[in-house]
C-alpha positions as CSV (number, residue, x, y, z in Angstrom):
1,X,0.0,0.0,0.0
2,X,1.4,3.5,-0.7
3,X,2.1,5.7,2.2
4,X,0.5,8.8,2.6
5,X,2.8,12.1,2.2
6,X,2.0,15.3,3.5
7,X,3.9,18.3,1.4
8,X,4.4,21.3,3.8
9,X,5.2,24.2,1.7
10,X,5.9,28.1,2.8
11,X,8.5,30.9,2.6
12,X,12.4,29.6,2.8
13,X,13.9,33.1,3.8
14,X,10.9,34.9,4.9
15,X,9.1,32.8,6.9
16,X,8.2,34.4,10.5
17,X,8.7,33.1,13.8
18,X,5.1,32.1,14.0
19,X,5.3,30.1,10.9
20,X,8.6,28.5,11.7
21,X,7.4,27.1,14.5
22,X,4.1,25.9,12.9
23,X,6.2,24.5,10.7
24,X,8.3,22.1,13.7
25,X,4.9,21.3,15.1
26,X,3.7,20.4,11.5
27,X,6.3,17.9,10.7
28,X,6.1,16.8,14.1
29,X,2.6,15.9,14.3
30,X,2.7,14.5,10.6
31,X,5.9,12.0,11.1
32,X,3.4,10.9,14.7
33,X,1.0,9.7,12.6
34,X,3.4,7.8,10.3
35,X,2.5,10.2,7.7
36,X,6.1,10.8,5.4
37,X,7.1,14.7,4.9
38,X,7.5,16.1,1.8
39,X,9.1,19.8,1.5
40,X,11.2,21.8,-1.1
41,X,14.0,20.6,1.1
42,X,16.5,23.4,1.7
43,X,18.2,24.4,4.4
44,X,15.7,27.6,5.0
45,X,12.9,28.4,6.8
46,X,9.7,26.4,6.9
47,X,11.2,23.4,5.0
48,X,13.9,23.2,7.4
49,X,11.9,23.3,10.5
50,X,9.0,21.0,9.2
51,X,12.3,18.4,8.2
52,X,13.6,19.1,11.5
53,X,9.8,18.4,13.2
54,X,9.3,15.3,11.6
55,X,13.0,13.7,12.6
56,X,12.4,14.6,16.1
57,X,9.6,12.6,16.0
58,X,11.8,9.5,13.8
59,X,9.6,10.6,10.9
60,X,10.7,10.2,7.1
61,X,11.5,13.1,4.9
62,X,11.7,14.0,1.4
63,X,12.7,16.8,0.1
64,X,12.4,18.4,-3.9
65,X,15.1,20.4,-4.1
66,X,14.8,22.8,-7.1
67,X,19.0,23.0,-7.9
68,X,21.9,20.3,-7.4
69,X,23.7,22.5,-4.8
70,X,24.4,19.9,-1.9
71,X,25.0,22.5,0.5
72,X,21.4,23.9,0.8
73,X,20.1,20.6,1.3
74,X,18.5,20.7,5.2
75,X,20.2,17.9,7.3
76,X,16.8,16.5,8.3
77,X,15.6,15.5,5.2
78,X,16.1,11.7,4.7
79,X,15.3,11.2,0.9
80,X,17.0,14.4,-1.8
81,X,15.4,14.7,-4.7
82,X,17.6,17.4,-6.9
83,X,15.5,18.3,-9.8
84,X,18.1,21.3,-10.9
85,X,14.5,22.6,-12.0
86,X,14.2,25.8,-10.0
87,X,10.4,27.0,-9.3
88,X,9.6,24.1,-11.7
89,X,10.1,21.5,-9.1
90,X,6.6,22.9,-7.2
91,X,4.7,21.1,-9.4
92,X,6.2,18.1,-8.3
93,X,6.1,19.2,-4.7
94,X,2.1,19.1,-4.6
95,X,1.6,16.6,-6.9
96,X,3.3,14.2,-5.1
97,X,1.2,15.0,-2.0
98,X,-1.6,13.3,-0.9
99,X,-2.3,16.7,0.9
100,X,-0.9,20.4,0.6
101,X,-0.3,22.1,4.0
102,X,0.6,25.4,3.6
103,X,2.7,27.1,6.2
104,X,2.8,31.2,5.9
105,X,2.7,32.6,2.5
106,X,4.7,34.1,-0.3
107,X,4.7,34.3,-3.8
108,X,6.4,30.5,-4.1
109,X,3.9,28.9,-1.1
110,X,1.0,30.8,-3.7
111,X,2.5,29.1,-6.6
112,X,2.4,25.6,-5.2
113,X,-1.1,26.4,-3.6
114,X,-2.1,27.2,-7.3
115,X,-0.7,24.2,-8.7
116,X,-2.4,22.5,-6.2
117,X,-5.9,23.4,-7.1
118,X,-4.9,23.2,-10.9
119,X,-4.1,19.1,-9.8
120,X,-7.6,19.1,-8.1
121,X,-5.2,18.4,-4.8
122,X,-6.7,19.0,-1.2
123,X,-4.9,22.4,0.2
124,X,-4.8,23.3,4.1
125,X,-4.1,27.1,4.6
126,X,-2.5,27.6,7.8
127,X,-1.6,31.1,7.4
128,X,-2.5,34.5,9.1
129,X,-2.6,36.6,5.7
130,X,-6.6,37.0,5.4
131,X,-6.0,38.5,1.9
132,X,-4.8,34.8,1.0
133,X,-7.5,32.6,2.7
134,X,-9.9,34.9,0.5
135,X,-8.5,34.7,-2.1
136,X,-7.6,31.1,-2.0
137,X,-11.0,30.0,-1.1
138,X,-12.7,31.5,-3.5
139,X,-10.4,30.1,-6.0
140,X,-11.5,26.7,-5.2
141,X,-14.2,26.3,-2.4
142,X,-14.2,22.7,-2.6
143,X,-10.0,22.4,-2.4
144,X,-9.3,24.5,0.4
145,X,-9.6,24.0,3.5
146,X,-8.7,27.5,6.1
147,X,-7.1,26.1,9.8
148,X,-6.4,28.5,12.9
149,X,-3.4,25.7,14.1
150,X,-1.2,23.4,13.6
151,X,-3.9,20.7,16.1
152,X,-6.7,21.7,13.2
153,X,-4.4,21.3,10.3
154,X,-3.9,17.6,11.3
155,X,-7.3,17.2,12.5
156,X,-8.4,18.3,9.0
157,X,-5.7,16.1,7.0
158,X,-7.1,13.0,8.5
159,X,-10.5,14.0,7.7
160,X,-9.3,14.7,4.1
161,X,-7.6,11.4,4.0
């Protein structure tokens, strides 16, 4: 039987405080229920600290990476996937997920929510930017799903699943 995979996606550089630790407690929570991680893999911001989440919790990780640069590669992810595809490689991100968490938001967490709803995938926003949820949800009423915390986010996962 296929595992299920979880992609958490949101800002590398960017990302707050708040969504960084979402992000732990995301990957956390996901590698608890056996779930494996998927992320764009770097060494940045919400990928690293959902990869670093997850192996706290002996979870498994994958992550897309969108160059072949070894050195951005976060030291929690298990399985590297180097695509040397740049933005490109978010298409594989949520269409390898059985569910799209997103973490925060910036222009490439929007692309890969996009993409999402273009492959009819389930999206969890997780995200204090209202102008997003608005926006996203209107979108594609049926796809996305708007959470308050990282508890709801999992809560609603399973439901999806």
């Amino acid at each position: 039987m296929r595992k299920i995979i979880i992609g958490v996606m949101g800002p590398g550089e960017k990302a707050t405080r708040n969504n960084l630790q979402n992000a732990y407690e995301l990957g956390h929570l996901i590698a608890q229920q056996g779930w494996i991680l998927l992320t764009g893999g770097r060494n940045a911001g919400v990928m690293d600290a959902a990869n670093k989440g997850a192996k706290a919790a002996n979870g498994l990780t994958i992550g897309i990476l969108p160059n072949d640069n070894q050195d951005s590669i976060s030291n929690a992810v298990d399985i590297a996937i180097f695509t040397d595809m740049g933005n490109a490689r978010n298409n594989i991100n949520v269409l390898s997920s059985n569910v799209v968490i997103a973490c925060g938001m910036g222009a490439g967490t929007a692309s890969e929510i996009a993409l999402a709803l273009k492959g009819n995938k389930p999206v969890i926003l997780l995200t204090d930017d209202e102008e997003s949820k608005v926006f996203f949800k209107k979108l594609s009423p049926e796809n996305v799903y708007v959470v308050e915390s990282v508890v709801d986010a999992i809560a609603t996962a399973k439901a999806i699943l």
